[in-house]
N, C-alpha and C positions, 0 to 999 in steps of 0.2 A: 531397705532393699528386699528382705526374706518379705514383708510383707506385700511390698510391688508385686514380687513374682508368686507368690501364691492368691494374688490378687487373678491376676492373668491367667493362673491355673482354673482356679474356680471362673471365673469368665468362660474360659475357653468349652471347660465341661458342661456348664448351665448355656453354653450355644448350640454345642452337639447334639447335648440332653430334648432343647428346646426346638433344633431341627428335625429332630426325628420321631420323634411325637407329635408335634402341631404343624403337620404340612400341610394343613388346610386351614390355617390363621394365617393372617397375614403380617406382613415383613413387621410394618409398627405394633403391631401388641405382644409380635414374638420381641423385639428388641422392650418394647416395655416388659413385659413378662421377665426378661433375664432383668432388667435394671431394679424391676421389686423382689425379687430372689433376692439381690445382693446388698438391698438395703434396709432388707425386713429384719427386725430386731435391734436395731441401731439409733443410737442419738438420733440422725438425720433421716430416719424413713420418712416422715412426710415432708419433709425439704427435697429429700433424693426421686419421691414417687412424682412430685410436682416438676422441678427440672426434668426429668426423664418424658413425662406427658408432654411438655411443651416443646424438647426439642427435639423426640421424634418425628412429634408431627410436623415441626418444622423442617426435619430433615426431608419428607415424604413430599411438602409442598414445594421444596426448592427443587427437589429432583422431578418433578413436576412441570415447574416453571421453566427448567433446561429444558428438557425435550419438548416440549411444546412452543419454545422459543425456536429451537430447531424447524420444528415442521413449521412454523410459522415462516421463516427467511425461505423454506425451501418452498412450501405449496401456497404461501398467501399471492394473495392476486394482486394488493396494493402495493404502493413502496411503502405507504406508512404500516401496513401489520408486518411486512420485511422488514421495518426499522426498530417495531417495537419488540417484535421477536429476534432480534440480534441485541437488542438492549437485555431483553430478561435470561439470555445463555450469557453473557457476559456479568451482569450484577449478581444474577442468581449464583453461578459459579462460584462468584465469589465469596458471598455470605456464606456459602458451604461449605468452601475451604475453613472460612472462618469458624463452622460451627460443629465442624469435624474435630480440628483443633482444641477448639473449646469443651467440644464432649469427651475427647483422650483426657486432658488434664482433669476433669470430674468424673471422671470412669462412669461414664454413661453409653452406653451400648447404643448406637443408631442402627436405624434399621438399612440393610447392603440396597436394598431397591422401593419402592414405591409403595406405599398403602391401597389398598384394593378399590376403594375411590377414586384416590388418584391417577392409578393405570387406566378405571374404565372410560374416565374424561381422555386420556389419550387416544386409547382404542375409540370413542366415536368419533376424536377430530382427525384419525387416520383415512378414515371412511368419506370423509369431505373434501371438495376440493370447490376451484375459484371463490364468485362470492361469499357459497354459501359455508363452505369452511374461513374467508374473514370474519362473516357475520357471528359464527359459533364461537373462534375462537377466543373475539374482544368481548361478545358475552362474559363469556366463560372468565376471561381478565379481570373485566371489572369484578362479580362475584367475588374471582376466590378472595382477588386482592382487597375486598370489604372484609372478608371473611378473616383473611390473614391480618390486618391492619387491625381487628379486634383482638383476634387471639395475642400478637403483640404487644399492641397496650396493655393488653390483661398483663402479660408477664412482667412487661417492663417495672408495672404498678406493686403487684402482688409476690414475685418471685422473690424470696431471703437473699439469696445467696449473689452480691453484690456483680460479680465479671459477668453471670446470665443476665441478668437486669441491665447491664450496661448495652448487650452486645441486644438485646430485644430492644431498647431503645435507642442507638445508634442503628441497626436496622429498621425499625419505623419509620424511619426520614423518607429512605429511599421507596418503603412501598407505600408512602401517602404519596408519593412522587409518579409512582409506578399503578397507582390509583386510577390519579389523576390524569396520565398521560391514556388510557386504559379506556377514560370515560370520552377523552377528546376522538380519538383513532374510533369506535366506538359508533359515536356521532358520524363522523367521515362515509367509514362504511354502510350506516343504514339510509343513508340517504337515496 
């Protein structure tokens, strides 16, 4: 228990530390940044630096994939990118429930908002509207979801540490799914 709560001390100081020095980095490498702080010199630093890379940036891509699912049901012009953006606020949602969870019980610091990539694909599909924000935004879908669908596999394959590797490969399914549906809707609208 002494060591939980000096766990959370020293967390809580390398957050403060980390916010007020690097306010011009962004949210994922300040949360990486505290996660290699607290695992430098330990059995697990390259176990701990590898989970901390993989589910920040997973944390950045699902908060990502919410708010753009959002503007998707709100500003898409089809029913299909309204259906696929009501699917990715709801599955997204939840893989982040799950990977918030998942990063409490491994003491891995997520980052509170979005990586600096990630917010600027929001900021220009804020800028779009009817087609031409469908068009951008199932773009935009298919990509990351190649993009994420890789880093995935990567971990599921490569990651030690058994409950990551479970929860990157039990999430895989749904974004080969979320791919897949990504490339159909995709086709729809460039026609």
């Amino acid at each position: 228990m002494k060591t939980l709560a000096s766990t959370g001390i020293i967390i809580g100081a390398l957050l403060f530390g980390m916010a007020s020095c690097n306010q011009q980095q962004g949210a994922v490498e300040e949360a990486q940044d505290v996660n290699e702080e607290i695992a430098e010199n330990t059995q697990m630093e390259d176990e701990m630096t590898n989970m901390s890379d993989f589910m920040t940036k997973a944390a950045s891509g699902g908060m990502m994939e919410v708010e753009l699912g959002k503007l998707a049901a709100e500003k898409g012009s089809s029913k299909e990118v309204k259906d696929f953006g009501n699917m990715m606020v709801t599955d997204h949602t939840k893989a982040n429930d799950q990977l918030k969870a998942l990063a409490q019980q491994k003491n891995i610091v997520l980052p509170d908002s979005m990586g600096e990539e990630h917010m600027e694909h929001v900021n220009e599909l804020r800028e779009k509207t009817g087609a031409d924000f469908d068009k951008a935004y199932m773009d935009l879908m298919v990509s990351d979801h190649e993009e994420d669908v890789d880093m995935f596999e990567s971990a599921a394959e490569d990651l030690e540490d058994m409950e990551v590797k479970n929860f990157a490969s039990t999430t895989l399914t749904a974004l080969r799914q979320h791919l897949d549906r990504a490339k159909q809707v995709k086709d729809m609208v460039n026609k």
